[in-house]
C-alpha positions as CSV (number, residue, x, y, z in Angstrom):
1,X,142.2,95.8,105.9
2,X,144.6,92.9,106.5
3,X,148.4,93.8,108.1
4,X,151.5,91.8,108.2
5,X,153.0,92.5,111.7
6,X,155.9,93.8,109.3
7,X,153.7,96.9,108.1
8,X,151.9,97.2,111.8
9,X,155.8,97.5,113.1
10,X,156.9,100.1,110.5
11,X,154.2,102.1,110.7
12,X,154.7,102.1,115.0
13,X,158.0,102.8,114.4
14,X,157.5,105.9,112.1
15,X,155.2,106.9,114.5
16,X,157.4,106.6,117.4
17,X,160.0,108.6,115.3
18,X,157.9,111.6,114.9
19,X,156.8,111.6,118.9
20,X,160.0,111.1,120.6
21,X,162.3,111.9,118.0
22,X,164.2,108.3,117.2
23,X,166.3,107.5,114.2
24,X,167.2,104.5,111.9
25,X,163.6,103.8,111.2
26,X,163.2,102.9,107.0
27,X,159.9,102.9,105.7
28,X,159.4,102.0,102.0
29,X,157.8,105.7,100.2
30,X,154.5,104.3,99.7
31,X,153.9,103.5,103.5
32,X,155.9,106.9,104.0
33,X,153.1,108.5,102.2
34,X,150.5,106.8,103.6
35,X,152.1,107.4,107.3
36,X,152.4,111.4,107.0
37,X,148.7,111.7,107.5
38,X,148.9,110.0,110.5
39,X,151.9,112.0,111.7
40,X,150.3,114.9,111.7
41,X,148.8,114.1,114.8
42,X,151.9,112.9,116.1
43,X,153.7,116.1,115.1
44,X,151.0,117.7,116.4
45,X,151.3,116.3,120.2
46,X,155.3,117.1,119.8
47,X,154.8,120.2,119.4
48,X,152.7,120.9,122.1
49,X,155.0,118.9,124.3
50,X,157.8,121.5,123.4
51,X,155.8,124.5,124.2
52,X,155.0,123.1,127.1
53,X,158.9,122.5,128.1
54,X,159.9,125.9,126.5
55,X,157.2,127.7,129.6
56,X,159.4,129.4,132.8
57,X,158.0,129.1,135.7
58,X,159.5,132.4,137.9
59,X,158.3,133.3,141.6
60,X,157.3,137.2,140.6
61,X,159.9,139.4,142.5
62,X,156.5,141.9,143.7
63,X,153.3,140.3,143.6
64,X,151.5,140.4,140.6
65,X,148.0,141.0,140.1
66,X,146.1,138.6,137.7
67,X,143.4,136.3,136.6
68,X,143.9,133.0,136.0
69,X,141.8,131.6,133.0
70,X,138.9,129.6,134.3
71,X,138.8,127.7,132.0
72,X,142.1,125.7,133.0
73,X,139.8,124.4,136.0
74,X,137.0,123.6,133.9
75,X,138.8,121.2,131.6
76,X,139.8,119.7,134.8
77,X,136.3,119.2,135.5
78,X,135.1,117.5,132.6
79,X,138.2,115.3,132.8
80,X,136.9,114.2,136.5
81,X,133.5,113.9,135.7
82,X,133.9,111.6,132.7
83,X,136.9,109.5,134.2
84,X,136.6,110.0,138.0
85,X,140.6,110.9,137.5
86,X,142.0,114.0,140.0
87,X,144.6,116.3,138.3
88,X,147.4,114.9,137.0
89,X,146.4,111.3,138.0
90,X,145.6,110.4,134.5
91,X,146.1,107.3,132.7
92,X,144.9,105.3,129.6
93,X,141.6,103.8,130.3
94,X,141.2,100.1,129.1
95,X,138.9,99.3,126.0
96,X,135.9,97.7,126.8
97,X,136.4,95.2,123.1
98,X,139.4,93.4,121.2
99,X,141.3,96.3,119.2
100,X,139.7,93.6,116.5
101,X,136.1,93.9,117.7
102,X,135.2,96.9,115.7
103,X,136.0,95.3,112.2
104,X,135.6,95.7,109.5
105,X,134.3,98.6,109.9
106,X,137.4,100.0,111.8
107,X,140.3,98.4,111.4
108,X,142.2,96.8,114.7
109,X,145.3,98.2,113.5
110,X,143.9,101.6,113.4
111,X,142.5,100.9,116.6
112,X,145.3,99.6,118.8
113,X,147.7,102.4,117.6
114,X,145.5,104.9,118.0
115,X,144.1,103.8,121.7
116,X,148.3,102.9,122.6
117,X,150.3,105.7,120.7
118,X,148.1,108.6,120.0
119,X,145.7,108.5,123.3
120,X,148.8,107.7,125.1
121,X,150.7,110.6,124.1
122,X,147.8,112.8,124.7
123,X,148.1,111.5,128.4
124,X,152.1,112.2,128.5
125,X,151.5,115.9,127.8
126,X,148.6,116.4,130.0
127,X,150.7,115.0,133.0
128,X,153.7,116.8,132.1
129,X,151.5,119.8,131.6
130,X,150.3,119.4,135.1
131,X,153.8,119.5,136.7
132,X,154.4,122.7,134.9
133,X,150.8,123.9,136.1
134,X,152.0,122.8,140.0
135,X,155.0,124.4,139.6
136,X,153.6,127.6,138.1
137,X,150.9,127.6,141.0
138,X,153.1,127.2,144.1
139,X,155.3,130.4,142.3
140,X,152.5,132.7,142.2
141,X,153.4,132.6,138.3
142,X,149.6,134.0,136.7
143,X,151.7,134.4,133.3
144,X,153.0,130.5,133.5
145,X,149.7,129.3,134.6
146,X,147.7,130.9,131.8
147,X,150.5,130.5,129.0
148,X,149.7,126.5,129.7
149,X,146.1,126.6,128.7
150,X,146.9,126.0,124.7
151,X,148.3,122.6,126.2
152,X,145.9,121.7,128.8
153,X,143.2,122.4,126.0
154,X,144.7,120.6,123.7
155,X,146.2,117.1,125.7
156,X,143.3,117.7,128.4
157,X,141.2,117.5,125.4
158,X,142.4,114.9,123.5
159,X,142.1,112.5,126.7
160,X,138.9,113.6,127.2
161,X,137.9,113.3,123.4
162,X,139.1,110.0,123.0
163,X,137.6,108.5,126.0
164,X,134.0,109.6,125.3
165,X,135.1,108.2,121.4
166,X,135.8,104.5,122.5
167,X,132.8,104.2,124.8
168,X,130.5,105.2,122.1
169,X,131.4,102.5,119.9
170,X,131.2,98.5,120.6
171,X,131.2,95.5,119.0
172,X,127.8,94.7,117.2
173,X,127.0,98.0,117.7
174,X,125.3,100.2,114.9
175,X,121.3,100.3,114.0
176,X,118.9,102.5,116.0
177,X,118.8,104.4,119.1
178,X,115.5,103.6,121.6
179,X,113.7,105.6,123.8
180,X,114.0,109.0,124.9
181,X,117.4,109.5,122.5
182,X,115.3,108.2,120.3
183,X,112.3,110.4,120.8
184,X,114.6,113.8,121.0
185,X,116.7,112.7,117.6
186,X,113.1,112.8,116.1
187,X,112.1,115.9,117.7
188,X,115.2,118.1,117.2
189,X,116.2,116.8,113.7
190,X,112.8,115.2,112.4
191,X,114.1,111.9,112.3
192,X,117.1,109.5,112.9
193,X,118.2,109.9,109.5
194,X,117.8,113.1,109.4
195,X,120.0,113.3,112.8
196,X,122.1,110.9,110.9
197,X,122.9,113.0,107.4
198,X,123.5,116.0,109.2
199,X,126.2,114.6,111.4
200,X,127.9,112.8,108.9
201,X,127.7,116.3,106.7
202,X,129.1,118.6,109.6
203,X,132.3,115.8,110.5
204,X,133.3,115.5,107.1
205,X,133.1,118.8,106.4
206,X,135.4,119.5,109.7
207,X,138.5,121.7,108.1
208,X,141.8,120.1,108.3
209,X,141.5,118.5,112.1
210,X,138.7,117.8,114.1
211,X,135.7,116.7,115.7
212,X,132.2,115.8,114.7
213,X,129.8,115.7,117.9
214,X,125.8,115.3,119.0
215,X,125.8,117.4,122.0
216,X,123.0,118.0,124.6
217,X,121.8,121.7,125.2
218,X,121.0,121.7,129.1
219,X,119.6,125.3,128.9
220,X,117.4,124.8,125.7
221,X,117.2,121.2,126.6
222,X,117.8,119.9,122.9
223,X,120.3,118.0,120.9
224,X,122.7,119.4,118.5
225,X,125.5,118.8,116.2
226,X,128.8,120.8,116.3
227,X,131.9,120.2,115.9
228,X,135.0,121.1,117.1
229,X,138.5,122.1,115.6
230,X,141.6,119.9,116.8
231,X,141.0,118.4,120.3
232,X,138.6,121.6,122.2
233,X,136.6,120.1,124.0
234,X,133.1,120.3,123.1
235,X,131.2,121.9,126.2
236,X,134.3,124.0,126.6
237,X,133.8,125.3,123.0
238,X,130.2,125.4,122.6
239,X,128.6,124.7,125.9
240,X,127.1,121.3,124.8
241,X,127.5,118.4,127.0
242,X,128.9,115.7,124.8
243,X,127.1,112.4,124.0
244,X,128.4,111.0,120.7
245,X,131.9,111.9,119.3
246,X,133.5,111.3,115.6
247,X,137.1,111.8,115.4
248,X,137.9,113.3,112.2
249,X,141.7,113.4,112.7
250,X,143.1,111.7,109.6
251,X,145.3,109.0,111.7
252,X,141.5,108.0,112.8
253,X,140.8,106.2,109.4
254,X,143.8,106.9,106.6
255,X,145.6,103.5,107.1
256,X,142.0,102.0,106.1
257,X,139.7,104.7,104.1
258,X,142.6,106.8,102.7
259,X,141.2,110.3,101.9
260,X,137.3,109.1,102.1
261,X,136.2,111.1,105.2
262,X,132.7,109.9,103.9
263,X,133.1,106.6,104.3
264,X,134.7,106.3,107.1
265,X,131.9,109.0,108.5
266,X,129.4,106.2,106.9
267,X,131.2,102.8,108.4
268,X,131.0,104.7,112.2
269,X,126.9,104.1,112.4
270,X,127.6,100.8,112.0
271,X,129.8,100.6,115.2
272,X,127.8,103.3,117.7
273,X,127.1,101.9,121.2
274,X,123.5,103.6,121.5
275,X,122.9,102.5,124.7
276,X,125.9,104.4,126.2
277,X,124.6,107.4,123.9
278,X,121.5,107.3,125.2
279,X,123.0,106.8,128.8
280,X,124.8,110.1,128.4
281,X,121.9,111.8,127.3
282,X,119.7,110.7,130.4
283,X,122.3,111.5,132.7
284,X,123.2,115.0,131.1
285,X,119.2,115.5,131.2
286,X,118.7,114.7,134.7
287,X,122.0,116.5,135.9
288,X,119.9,119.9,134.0
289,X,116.8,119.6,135.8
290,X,114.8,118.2,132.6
């Protein structure tokens, strides 16, 4: 899909308006229409950056008894082992290829605003989340601490989603896996095509907002396809380490594939990095015992 950098600025700028709010922005109603998809995301993030402002952080008068939600740390985790980041040091990783590299099978458009603007914003609210976690801590303030999990889950995901996302794709990329990933797609789902339609089947089929992911079972030792409403993290969710993620969001493809989840499902096998799938699935094997 070609862009004039007249279309690429109006659609930042209607994104921009529905993040942080600005005004004076006029988008002709076509582009309107075809933007609202990808503000849903945006509005999305907003939100969650309001909830997270709207929590009180209060030093409890007697001390309270209460449990802090484990998984708060564990995100936390998974966030350090994929990026090496401590809490609330997070920034945007750098792509490894041109925003361009990835056409035409996905769009540098789509690309650069959804790595700048959408992964971005994800980071925002994960680091503001994180002062309010601090905050909350230091107070003794259980109630704050676990009324932030919705937004740790949800921006602590969506960093974590997205990073996995870009380093599974690269330029050139597509065909077969090799080797053991290739050995255990042929075990677990018969063959690589058979691997192949079911995970195209499950990320389309993703209700509303989501992810489509192969995950690796450390306790069963096998590979399996999930997926994953809005940003949850998959081993969070379903206790599957993740090796290969779709994002199903609609801002992921609209601009280029409209409503055709399929296609766009379709165009990502001809972008997948397999040897940083099959990476991932060596490492999660060996960090198992297998």
């Amino acid at each position: 899909m070609k862009s004039t950098m007249a279309e690429k600025d109006a659609y930042i700028a209607a994104l921009e308006k529905k993040l942080w709010e600005l005004s004076g922005i006029e988008v002709d109603q076509i582009k309107k229409n075809q933007l609202a998809n990808a503000a849903d995301e945006a509005q999305a993030i907003q939100e969650m950056a309001t909830y997270i402002s709207g929590i009180t952080v209060q030093k409890p008068a007697v001390a309270l008894a209460g449990q802090v939600d484990p998984q708060i740390a564990t995100i936390f985790n998974h966030i350090r082992a994929e990026l090496d980041e401590e809490r609330g040091a997070h920034s945007l990783p750098p792509l490894k290829y041109d925003y361009k590299g990835l056409e035409p099978h996905i769009s540098g458009l789509i690309m650069e605003i959804h790595h700048t603007k959408h992964h971005q914003a994800y980071i925002n609210n994960l680091k503001a989340g994180v002062e309010k976690l601090n905050a909350a801590e230091e107070a003794g303030d259980t109630a704050a601490i676990n009324a932030l999990l919705p937004a740790i889950k949800f921006n602590g995901g969506g960093h974590l989603n997205h990073t996995i996302f870009w380093t599974n794709m690269a330029p050139g990329g597509g065909g077969t896996p090799e080797g053991p990933l290739a050995e255990a797609l042929n075990k677990d789902f018969g063959s690589f095509q058979g691997f192949k339609d079911k995970f195209c089947a499950a990320s389309v089929g993703v209700k509303g907002s989501g992810w489509g992911w192969l995950g690796y079972c450390p306790k069963d030792d096998k590979l399996a396809v999930a997926t994953c409403q809005n940003q949850d993290p998959l081993q969070l969710t379903h206790g599957l380490v993740p090796l290969l993620g779709l994002d199903v969001w609609e801002h992921a493809y609209y601009l280029q594939y409209k409503n055709l989840r399929a296609d766009y499902a379709k165009a990502f096998f001809n972008v997948i990095n397999w040897s940083n799938v099959g990476e991932r699935y060596t490492k999660a094997r060996k960090e198992a015992g297998h």
